[in-house]
C-alpha positions in Angstrom: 100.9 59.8 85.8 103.0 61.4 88.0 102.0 65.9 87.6 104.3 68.6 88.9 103.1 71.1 90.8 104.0 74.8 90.6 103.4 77.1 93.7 104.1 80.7 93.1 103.9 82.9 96.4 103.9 86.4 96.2 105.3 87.9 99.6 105.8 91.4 101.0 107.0 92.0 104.8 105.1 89.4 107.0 107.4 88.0 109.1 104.4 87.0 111.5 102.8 84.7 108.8 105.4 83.9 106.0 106.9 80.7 108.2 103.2 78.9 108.7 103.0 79.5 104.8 106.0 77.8 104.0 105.3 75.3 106.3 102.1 74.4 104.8 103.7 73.5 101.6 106.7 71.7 102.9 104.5 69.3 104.5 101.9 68.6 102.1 101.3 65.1 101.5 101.5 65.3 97.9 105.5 65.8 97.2 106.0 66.7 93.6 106.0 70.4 93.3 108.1 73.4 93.1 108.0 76.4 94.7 108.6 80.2 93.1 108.8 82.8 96.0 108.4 86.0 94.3 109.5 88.8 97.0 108.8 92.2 96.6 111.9 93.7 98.5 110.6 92.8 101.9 112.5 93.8 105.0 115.5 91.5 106.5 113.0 90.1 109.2 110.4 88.4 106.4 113.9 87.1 104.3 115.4 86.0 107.2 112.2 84.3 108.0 112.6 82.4 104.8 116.1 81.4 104.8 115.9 78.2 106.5 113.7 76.8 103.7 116.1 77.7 101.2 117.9 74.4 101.2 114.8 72.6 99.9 115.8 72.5 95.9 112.5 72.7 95.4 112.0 76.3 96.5 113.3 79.3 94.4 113.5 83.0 96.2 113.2 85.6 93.6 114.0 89.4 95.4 113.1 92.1 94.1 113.8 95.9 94.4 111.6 98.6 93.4 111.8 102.3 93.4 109.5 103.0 96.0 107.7 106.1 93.5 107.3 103.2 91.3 105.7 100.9 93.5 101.8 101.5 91.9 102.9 101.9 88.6 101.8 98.0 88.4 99.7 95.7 90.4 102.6 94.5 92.1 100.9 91.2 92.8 100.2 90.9 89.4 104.0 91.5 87.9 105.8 89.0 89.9 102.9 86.3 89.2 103.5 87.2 85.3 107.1 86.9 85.7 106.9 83.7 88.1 105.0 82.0 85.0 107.5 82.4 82.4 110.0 80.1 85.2 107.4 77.8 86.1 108.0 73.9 85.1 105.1 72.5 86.6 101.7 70.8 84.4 99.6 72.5 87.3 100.2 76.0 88.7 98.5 77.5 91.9 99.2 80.6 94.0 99.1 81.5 97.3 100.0 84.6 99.5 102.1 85.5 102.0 99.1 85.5 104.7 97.0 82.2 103.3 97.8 79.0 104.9 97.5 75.4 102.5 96.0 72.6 103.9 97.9 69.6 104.4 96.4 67.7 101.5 95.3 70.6 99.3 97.6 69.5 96.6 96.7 65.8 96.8 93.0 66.7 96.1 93.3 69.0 93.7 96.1 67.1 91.7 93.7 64.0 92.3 90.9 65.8 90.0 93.3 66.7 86.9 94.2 62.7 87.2 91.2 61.6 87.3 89.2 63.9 85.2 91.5 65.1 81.9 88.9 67.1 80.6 88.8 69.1 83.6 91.5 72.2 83.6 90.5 74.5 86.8 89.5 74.2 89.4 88.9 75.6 93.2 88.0 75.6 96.7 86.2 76.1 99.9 88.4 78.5 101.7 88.2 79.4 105.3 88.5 83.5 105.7 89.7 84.4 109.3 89.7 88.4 110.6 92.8 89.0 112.8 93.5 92.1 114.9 96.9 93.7 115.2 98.2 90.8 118.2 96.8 87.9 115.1 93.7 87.2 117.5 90.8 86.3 115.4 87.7 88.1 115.8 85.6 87.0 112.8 86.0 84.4 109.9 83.5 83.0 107.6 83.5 80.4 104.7 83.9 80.9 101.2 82.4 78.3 99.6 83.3 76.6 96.6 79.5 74.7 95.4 79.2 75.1 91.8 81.0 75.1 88.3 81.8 78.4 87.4 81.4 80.0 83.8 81.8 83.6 85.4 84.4 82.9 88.1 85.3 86.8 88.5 84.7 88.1 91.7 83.8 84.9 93.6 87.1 82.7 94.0 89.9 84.0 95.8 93.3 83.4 93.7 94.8 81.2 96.8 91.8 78.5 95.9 92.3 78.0 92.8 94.7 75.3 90.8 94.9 74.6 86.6 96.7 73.8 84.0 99.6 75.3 82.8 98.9 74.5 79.2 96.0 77.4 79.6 99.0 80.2 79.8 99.8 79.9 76.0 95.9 80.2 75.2 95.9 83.4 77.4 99.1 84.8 76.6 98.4 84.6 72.9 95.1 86.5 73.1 95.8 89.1 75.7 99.4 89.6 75.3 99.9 89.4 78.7 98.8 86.3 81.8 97.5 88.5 84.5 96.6 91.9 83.8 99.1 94.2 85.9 97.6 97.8 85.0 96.9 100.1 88.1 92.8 100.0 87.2 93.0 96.7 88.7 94.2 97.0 92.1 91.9 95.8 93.6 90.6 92.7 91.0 93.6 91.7 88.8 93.1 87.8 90.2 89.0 88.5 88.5 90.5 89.6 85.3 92.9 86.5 85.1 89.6 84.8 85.8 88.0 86.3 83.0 90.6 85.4 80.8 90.8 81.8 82.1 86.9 81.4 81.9 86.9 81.8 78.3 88.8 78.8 77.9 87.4 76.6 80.6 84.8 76.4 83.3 86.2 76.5 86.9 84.8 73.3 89.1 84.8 73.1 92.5 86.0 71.0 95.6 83.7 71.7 98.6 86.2 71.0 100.8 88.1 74.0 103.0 91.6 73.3 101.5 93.3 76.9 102.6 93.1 79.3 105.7 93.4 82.8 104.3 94.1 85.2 107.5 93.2 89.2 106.9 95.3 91.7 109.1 95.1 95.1 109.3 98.0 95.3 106.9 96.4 93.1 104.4 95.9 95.0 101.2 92.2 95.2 101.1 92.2 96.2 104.5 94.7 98.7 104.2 93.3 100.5 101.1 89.8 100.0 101.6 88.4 103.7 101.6 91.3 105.2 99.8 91.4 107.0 96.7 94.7 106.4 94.3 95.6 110.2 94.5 95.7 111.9 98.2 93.7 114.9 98.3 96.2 118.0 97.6 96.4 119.4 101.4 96.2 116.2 103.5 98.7 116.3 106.3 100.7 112.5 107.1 103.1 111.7 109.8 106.4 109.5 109.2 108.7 109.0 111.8 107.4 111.9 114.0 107.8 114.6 111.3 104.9 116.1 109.3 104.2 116.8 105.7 101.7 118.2 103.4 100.4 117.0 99.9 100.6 119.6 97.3 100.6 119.2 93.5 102.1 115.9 94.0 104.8 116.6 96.4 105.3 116.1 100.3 106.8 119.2 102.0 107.2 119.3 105.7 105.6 121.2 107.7 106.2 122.5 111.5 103.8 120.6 114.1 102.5 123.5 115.3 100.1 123.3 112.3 99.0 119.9 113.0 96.7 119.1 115.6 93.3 117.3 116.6 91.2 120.6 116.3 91.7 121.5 113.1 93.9 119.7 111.3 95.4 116.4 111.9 97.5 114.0 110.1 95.5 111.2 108.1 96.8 107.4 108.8 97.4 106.0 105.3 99.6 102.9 103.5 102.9 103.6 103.3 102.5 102.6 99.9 100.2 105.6 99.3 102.7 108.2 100.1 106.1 106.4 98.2 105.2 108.1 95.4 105.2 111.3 96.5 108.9 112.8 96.0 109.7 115.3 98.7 110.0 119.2 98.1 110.7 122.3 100.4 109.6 122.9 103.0 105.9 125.3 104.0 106.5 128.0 106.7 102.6 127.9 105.9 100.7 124.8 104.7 98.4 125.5 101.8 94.5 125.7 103.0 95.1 127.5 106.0 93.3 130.8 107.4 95.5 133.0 108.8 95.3 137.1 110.1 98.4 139.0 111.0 96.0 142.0 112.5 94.2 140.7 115.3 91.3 140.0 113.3 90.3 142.5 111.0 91.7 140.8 107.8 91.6 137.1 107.2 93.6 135.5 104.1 93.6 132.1 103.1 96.8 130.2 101.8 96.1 128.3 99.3 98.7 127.0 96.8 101.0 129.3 98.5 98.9 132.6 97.3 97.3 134.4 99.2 93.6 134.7 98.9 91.8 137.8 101.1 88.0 136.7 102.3 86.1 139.8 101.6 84.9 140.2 105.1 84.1 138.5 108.0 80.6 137.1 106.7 82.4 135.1 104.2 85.2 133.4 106.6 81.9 132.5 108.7 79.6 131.1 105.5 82.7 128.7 104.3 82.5 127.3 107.9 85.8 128.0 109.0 85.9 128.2 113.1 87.6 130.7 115.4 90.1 127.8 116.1 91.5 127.0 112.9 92.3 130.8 112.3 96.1 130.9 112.5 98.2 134.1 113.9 101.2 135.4 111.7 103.3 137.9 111.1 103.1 140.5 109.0 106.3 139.6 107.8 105.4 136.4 107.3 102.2 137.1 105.0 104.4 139.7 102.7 105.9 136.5 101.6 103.0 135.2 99.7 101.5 136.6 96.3 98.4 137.6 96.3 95.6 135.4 95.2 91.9 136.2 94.3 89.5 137.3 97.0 87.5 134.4 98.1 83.6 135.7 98.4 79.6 134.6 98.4 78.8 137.5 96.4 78.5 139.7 93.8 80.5 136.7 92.3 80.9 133.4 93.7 84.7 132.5 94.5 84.8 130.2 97.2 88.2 128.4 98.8 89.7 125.3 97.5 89.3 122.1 99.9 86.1 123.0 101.7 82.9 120.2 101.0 79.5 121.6 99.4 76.0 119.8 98.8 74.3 120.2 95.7 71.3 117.8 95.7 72.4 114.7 97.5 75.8 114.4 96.7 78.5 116.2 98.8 81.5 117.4 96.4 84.7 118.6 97.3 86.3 121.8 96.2 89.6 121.7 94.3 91.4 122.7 92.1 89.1 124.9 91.2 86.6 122.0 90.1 83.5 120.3 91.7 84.6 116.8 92.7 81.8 114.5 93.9 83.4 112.5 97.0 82.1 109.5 98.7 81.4 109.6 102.3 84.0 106.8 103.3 86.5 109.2 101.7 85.8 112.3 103.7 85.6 110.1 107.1 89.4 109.3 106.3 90.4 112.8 104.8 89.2 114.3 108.6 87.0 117.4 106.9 86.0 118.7 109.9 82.9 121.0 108.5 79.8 120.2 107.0 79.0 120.1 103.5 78.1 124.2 102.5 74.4 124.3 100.4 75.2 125.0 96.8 72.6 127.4 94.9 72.4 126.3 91.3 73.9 129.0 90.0 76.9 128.7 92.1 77.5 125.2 91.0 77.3 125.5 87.3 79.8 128.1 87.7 82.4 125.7 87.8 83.3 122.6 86.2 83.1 119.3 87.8 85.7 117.3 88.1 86.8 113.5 88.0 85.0 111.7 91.2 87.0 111.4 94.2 86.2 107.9 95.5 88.1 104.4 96.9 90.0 102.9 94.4 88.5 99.6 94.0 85.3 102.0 93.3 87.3 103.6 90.8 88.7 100.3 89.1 85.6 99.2 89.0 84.6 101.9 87.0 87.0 101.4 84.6 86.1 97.8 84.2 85.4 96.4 80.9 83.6 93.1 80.9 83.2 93.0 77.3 86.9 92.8 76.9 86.4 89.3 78.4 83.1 87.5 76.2 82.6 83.9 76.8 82.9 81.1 74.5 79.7 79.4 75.2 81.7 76.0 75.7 79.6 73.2 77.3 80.7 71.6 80.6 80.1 68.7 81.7 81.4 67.2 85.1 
């Protein structure tokens, strides 16, 4: 029995790699598919790229335009694969991305299984894993093999190996409500969920060979958000197009370059899709968590969510670690502007500045908001915190309440992952 074959690729501005993927399934040996290109608004260069392939009937582009505030609201990924799947036509679905190359007979093999074996309904692959550099040079790549049925799939099969029936959808849908699960907590693992969900129906059974070439660039996803948390820190400082603004309460404001530099305060490289959804809002003459003195020295303040706070004396600018260079001259003038704010001190009572790290037993925690936020150390490389953590006493840190963890966000998904949402059926397999 002849089987169609539906390909969804999900695709987002990589014009360097989206012709090689096409490619691959144009020339696969196995001829009865269709293919759902599910774009995410990608620039003119990766369409144009496409356009060429358009006179195949088999392939269908699907654009899309999103609000770029809106753009992690969903696991974007995750969206157009749920809305490819209520198009498809195919008795087999697979996926691939817009950086994963198919092997010339991927679909022959894997279609070759479901033929041969009807009791079979996923299954996977080897896959080869390949570590580009900016010019697409490799420098590292590794095997991901594919050497056992699966019961707990999650976490061990890339979504780019994997083919199965489409007759599962119904199953999932009906219990889940939904195919893949496209809620922010999932970044980082929404192809694991789908998994789960598919794992409760069926076992996932493997073909050892390498059937698809998955290539990771620096502006692969993973790469990309590796280390970062979903919110910027309030007061981290990012560059676009040569201009400079500050995070505060959720808005970018500009501020002037002279407040940006390698000394003190530089700007933090981050995904573009980090800072969409931050809407933009005046601009600082001051950026918020910055020392400044308009006396030559005998009076410090701190701006801090444009208030400002007056250390108490000297002693205290030196115990919160902040250096002779990151002390900012102003006018007089200039600091009438601001309210004022509380005194920042170490004693009688503790009232420290916001955005400066602390230890209190081996965790470091940052300061903000007026809360103890325990932060991971990948976090504070990225966020350039130039000081070192400040010993709490105990008293000073049960002064305060702690606050939610700042850490990556696949940390943070993680977190919030409930395997028990996903049980097993304790079905038998047999192969």
């Amino acid at each position: 029995m002849v089987m169609k074959v539906s390909v969804i690729l999900t695709s987002y501005n990589k014009p360097d790699f989206i012709e090689r993927v096409l490619k691959s399934v144009v020339e696969q040996t196995y001829q009865h598919w269709e293919l759902l290109i599910m774009d995410d608004g990608s620039e003119q260069e990766t369409i144009q790229k496409m356009q060429p392939y358009l006179v195949d009937k088999r392939i269908q582009l699907y654009s899309h335009q999103i609000h770029p505030a809106n753009r992690l609201k969903t696991v974007r990924y995750a969206t157009l694969i749920n809305e490819a799947l209520t198009r498809i036509t195919g008795e087999l679905v697979c996926y691939v991305t817009d950086d994963t190359v198919y092997r010339k007979d991927r679909l022959e093999k894997m279609v070759e299984v479901f033929q041969s074996k009807p009791h079979i309904d996923i299954v996977y692959s080897s896959q080869r894993v390949v570590h580009v550099n900016q010019h697409l040079v490799e420098t590292a790549s590794f095997v991901r093999e594919a050497d056992q049925v699966l019961e707990h799939a999650s976490f061990q099969v890339d979504h780019c190996s994997v083919m199965h029936r489409s007759r599962l959808l119904s199953l999932i849908h009906e219990k889940y409500g939904q195919y893949w699960a496209d809620e922010p907590k999932h970044w980082h693992h929404a192809d694991s969920v789908f998994w789960m969900r598919l794992n409760h129906f069926a076992a996932f059974f493997p073909l050892q060979e390498v059937l698809d070439t998955t290539y990771k660039t620096p502006q692969s996803f993973h790469h990309m958000f590796a280390s970062m948390p979903y919110d910027l820190i309030d007061g981290a400082v990012i560059e676009r197009e040569g201009a400079y603004y500050q995070i505060a309460h959720g808005y970018l404001h500009r501020i002037d370059r002279r407040w940006v530099n390698e000394k003190n305060r530089r700007a933090i490289r981050v995904p573009s899709l980090c800072a969409m959804k931050y809407e933009m809002n005046e601009p600082l003459t001051v950026p918020n968590y910055t020392v400044v003195t308009a006396d030559n020295g005998r009076t410090f303040y701190y701006i801090e969510h444009q208030t400002k706070r007056r250390f108490a004396s000297k002693r205290d600018v030196q115990y919160f670690q902040f250096h002779q260079k990151e002390i900012y001259t102003v006018t007089k003038e200039q600091l009438e502007t601001f309210e004022e704010g509380s005194i920042i001190q170490v004693s009688p009572i503790f009232s420290p500045p916001n955005r400066r790290l602390f230890k209190w037993k081996q965790d470091v925690y940052l300061f903000v908001h007026d809360t103890f936020c325990r932060i991971v150390p990948e976090v504070v490389k990225i966020f350039a915190f130039y000081h070192q953590p400040i010993k709490l006493q105990p008293s000073q840190f049960a002064f305060f309440q702690e606050g939610k963890p700042i850490v990556p966000l696949y940390m943070e998904s993680l977190q919030e992952f409930d395997l028990s949402l996903y049980q097993m059926s304790g079905r038998k397999h047999s192969s």
